[in-house]
N, C-alpha and C positions, 0 to 999 in steps of 0.2 A: 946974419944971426937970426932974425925974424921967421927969414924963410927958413931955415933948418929948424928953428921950434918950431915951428909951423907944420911941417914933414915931418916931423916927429910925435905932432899930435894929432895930425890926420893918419898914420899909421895907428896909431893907437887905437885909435876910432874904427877903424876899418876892419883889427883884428878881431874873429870871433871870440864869442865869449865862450870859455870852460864848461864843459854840461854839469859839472858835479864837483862836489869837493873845497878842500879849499882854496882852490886855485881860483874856482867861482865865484866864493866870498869874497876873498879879495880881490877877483877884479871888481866886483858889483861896487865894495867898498871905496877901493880907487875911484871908480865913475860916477859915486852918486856922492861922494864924500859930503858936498855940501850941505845934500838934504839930509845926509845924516848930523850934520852938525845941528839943523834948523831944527831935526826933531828930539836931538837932544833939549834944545831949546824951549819946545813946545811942552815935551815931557815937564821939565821945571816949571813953569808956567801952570800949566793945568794942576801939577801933584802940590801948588801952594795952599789950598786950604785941606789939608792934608787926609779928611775924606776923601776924595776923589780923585788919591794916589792910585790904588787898586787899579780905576779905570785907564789913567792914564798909563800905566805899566800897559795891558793893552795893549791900548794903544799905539803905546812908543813897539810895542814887541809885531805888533800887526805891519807897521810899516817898515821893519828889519828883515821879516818874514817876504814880504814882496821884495824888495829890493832884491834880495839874494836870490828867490823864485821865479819871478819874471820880468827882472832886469829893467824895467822902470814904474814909476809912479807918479802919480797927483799925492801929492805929499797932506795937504789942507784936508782934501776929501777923504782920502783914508784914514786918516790919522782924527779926524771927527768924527766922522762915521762912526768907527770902531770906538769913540770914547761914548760918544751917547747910547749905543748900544748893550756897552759893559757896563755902564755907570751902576745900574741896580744889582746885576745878576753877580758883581765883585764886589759886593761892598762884604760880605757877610762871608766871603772867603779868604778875602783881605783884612778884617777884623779875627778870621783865627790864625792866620798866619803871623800875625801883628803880635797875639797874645802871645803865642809859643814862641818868638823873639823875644819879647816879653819877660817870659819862663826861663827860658837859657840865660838873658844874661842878670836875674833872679839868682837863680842856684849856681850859677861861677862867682855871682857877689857872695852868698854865702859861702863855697870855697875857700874863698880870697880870704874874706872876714875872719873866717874860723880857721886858720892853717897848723893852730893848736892839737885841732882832731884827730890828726893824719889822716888817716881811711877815708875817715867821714868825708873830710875835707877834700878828699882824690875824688869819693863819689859823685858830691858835690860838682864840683869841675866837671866830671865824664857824663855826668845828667843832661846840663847846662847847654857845654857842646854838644851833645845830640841833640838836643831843642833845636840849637843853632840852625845846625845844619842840615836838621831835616826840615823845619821852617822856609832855608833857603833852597833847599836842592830841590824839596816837593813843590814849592811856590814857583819858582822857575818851569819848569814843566809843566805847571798848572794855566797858570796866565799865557803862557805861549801855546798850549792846547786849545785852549778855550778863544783864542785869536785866532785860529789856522780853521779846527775845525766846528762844524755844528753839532754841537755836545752840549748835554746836557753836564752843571755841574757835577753834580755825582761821578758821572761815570770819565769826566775830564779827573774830576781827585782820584778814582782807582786805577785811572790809566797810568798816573804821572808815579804814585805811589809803585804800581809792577813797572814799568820804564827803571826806576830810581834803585830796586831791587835787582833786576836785569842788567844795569850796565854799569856798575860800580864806580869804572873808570870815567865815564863821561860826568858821573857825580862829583869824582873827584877833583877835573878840572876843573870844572863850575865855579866849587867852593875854592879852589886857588886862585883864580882868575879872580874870582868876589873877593877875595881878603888881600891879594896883592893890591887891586886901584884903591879901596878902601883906605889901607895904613898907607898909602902912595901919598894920598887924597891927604888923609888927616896930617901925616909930617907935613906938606907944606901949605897947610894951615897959618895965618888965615886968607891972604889975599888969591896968591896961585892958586890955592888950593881948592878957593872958591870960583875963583875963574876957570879951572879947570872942569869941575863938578858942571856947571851952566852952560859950557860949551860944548864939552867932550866926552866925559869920564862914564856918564851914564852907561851912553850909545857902545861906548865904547866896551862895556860890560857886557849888556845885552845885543849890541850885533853878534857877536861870537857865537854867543849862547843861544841864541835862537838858530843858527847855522844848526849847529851840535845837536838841537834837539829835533827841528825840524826835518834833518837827517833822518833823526831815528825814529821820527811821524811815518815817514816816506816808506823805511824800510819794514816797518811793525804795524802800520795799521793801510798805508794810500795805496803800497805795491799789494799788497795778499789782496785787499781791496779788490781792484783794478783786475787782477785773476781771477778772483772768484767771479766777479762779474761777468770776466768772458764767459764763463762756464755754465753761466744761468740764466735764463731768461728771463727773471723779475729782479733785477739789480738790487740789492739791499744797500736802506741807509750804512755811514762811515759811523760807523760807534764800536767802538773795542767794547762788545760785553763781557 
């Protein structure tokens, strides 16, 4: 028995990895699973004094980003690296994306509240959720932008903003995938639910998501990149103006 899981995980080991896709992501997933658990770990850890969430999102999104990229990692080192690095230049992008959550679920309470209005009350709600959602779909893009490449904020928010415009669909699963573990997360509330979140749940949100987006890094800003370079002799900085 030994010896057959044994052949069976040396076959594993032996087979190459996917160049692309998500056949890539999950094997990276498969084979690192653990450090991905550790940085779900790390993530909770660092985002407890909850300033220095911002950095740690980062963070957790910088060591997603390699795993799936170049199929191993020093887990410690990157994953600090990148938190001390963002700590300042997130805080204040993280504070508005905090507020516009904030905002949203603001004006779905007033919805809720008021359901006497009608219209109002529908507006209410349709406002709300767009806070939401642009909160999460822009901030997703954002933080994992500004983890990948060297960008200036600015031009990581206009990027993430045309990306989020451009690809509807990969917005859409974002925000699915985010509200699925989320009400997943809260029904089994409180013990699993907790244990789940410290373990798993995070990573488990943003591996995906960083696959998805650093995709579409690759194909809108690293590939045209990459050509334009051949094509000229003074290589210009990676900044989507």
């Amino acid at each position: 028995m030994n010896l057959l899981t044994n052949s069976i995980s040396q076959n594993r080991q032996d087979r190459p990895a996917p160049a692309s896709g998500w056949h890539r992501a999950g094997f990276m997933a498969w084979n690192h699973f653990w450090k991905l658990i550790a940085a779900n770990i790390l993530f909770v850890v660092f985002s407890l004094p909850v300033v220095t969430l911002p950095a740690a999102l980062v963070a957790l999104d910088r060591v997603c980003v390699v795993i799936y990229r170049d199929g191993n990692i020093f887990l410690w080192y990157e994953f600090w690296r990148e938190f001390r690095r963002s700590f300042i230049r997130s805080l204040l992008p993280g504070l508005g994306f905090g507020m516009l959550l904030f905002g949203g679920y603001f004006f779905m309470s007033l919805g809720n509240g008021n359901s006497q209005l009608g219209f109002v009350a529908i507006m209410f709600w349709a406002l709300g959720i767009f806070m939401t959602a642009a909160a999460l779909a822009v901030g997703e893009f954002f933080f994992i932008m500004i983890s990948t490449l060297d960008i200036r904020n600015f031009n990581a928010l206009k990027n993430a903003i045309i990306f989020c415009a451009a690809r509807p669909g990969t917005v859409l699963a974002i925000l699915f995938l985010l509200l699925f573990l989320s009400t997943s997360a809260a029904a089994l509330m409180p013990l699993i639910g907790s244990a789940l979140i410290f373990f798993v749940w995070i990573v488990g949100a943003q591996y995906p998501i960083c696959y998805m987006v650093y995709a579409l890094i690759e194909e809108m800003i690293l590939i045209p990149y990459k050509e334009q370079n051949k094509q000229c002799s003074h290589p210009q900085a990676i900044i989507f103006n």
